[in-house]
N, C-alpha and C positions, 0 to 999 in steps of 0.2 A: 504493500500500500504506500502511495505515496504518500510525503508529510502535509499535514493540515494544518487546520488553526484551533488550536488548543485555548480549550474554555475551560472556568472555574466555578464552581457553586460552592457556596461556601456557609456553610452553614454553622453558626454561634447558637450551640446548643450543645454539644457535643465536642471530646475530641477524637481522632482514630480510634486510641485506646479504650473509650470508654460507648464509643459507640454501640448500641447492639445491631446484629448483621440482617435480621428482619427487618429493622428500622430503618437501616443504610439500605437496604433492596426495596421497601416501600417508596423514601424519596427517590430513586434511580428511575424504577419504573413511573413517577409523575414529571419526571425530571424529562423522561424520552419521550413520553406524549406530549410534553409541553413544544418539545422543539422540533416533532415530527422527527420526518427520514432515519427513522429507528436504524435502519442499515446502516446507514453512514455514520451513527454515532460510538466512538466506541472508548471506554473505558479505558484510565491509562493508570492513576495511582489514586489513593490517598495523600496528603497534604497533613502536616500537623500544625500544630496552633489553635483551630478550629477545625472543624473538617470542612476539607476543599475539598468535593469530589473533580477530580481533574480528567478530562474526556479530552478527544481529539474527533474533528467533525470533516470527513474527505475534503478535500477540494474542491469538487465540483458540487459539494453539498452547502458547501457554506453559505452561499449567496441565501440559501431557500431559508435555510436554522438561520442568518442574522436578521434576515428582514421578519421572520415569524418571531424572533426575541423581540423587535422593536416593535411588533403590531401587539405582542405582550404586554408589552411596557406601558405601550399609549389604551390598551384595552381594547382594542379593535382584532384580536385575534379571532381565525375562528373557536366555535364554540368547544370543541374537545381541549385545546388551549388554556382556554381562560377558567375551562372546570378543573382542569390540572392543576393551574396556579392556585385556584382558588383552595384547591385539594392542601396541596402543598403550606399554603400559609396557616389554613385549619389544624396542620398536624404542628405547624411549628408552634401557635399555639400554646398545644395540648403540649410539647415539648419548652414548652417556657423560654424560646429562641428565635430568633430571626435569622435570616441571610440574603445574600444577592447574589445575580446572576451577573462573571463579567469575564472578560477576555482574560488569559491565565498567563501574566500578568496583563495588568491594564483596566481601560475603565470600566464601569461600574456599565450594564444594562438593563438589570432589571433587580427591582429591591423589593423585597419580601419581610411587612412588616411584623409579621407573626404574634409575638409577644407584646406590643407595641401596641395592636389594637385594642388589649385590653386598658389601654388610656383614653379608648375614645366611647367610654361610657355602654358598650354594650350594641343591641341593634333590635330593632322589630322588622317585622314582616308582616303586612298589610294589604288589601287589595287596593288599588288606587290606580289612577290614568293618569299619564305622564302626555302632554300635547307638544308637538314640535314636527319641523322640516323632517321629511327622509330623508335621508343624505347619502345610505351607503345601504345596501344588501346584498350579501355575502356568504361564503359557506359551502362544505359541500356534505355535512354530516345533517342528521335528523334534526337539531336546534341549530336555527340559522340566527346569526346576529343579526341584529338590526342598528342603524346608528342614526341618533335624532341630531338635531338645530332648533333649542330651544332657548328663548334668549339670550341668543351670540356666545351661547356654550354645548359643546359639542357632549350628548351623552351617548354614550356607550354600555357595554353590561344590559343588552334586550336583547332577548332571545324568541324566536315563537315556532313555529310547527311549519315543514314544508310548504303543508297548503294555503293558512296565512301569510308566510311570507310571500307566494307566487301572488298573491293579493293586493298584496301591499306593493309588491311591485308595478302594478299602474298608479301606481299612486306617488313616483318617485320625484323629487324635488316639489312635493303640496303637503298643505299641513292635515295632520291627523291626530287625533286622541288614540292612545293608544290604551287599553286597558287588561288589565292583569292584577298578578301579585309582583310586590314590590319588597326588596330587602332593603332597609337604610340603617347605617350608623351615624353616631355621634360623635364629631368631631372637636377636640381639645374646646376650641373657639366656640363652639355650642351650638353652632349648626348641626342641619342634618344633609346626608348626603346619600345619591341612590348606589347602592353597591349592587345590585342584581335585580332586573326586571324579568318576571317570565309573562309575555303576551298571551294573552286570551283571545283578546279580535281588537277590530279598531272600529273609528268610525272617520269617516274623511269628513273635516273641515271646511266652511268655504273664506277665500284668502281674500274676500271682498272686503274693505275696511267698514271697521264696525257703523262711521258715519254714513252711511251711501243707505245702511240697512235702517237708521233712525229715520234718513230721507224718505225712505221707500213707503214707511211706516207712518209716517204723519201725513203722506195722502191719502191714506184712507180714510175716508169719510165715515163720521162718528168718535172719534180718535180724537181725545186728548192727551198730550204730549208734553210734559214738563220740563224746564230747563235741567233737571236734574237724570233726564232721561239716559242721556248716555253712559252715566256714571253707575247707575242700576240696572244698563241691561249687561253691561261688565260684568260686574259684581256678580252677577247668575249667570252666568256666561263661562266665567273664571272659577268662580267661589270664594272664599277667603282665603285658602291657599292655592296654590299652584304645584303642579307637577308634582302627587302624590299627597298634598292636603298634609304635608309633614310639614 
């Protein structure tokens, strides 16, 4: 085999020594569905300090494993990905550790809060609609990603079912509700943020501006219409919150 480009996962929770070899073959195997091309991936040593599991990725594999680490990073992977990662940080966790993914040596790719998350207060899980731009559909497993444009921030972590996403694809670049179950945590600052959408169905939106539809609305005769009208068909429109009512 020719030489590649040797990556590091490194995981602060453990060292070699003290690692157990279940445990070291649970992260390996999340580790390889994270970055696809199983084949191409192959085991070189242990690392001490922390455990660095150290891998070497072919050559002709690399392009695919770095830009799949970076669609990681940004959360735009596809779905068997980002259930990896997600897999991955659940166990670090349970393991009271964190790590990151990064060139061996070199920078830093992907960071795996693990332990970490338990500073951000915990998380619920709620049914709620999230509204925003389609922007992206993608995939080629049973949960296909979906990527919204909802107030000039880009969310990711939406998943829904072949036949809704083949749906939702006439629907691309228009606004829609989307609605499901929704995972969010809490973050330090005391916000809430969406960590995992699974879609149920949507409903398409119309992108007409809300004043065109007051217009439309105070010619019909019988109809009265208060200055205050735009700001209440909002408000029912919207609800108190948005995106999740979190």
């Amino acid at each position: 085999m020719a030489a590649g480009r040797e990556y590091g996962f490194v995981i602060e929770a453990y060292t070699p020594e003290t690692v157990p070899v279940a445990r070291l073959a649970e992260y390996m195997r999340e580790l390889t569905t994270m970055l696809g091309e199983a084949r191409a991936v192959h085991f070189v040593r242990l690392e001490s300090g922390s455990t660095n599991i150290v891998h070497v990725v072919e050559p002709e594999a690399v392009p695919k494993v770095a830009a799949r680490a970076t669609a990681v990073a940004q959360r735009q992977a596809p779905a068997e990905a980002m259930w990896a990662y997600q897999t991955i940080n659940r166990m670090l966790r349970s393991d009271n550790g964190k790590a990151v993914y990064r060139e061996n040596p070199g920078a830093e790719i992907i960071r795996f809060p693990g332990i970490e998350d338990a500073a951000r207060f915990g998380s619920i899980t709620q049914q709620c609609a999230v509204d925003g731009e389609v922007i992206r559909i993608g995939g080629t497993g049973k949960n296909v990603p979906i990527v919204l444009r909802s107030e000039d921030e880009l969310i990711g972590n939406c998943y829904t079912s072949r036949a809704t996403a083949k749906e939702l694809a006439m629907h691309l670049f228009e606004p829609v509700r989307l609605l499901g179950t929704g995972r969010f945590f809490r973050e330090d600052r005391g916000g809430w943020k969406l960590d995992f959408f699974k879609i149920d169905s949507f409903d398409a939106l119309s992108n007409e501006p809300l004043s065109s539809v007051i217009t439309a609305l105070r010619a019909i005769p019988g109809g009265e219409w208060s200055e205050d009208a735009f700001s209440e068909l909002d408000a029912l429109r919207q609800g108190e919150a948005r995106n999740g009512g979190v």
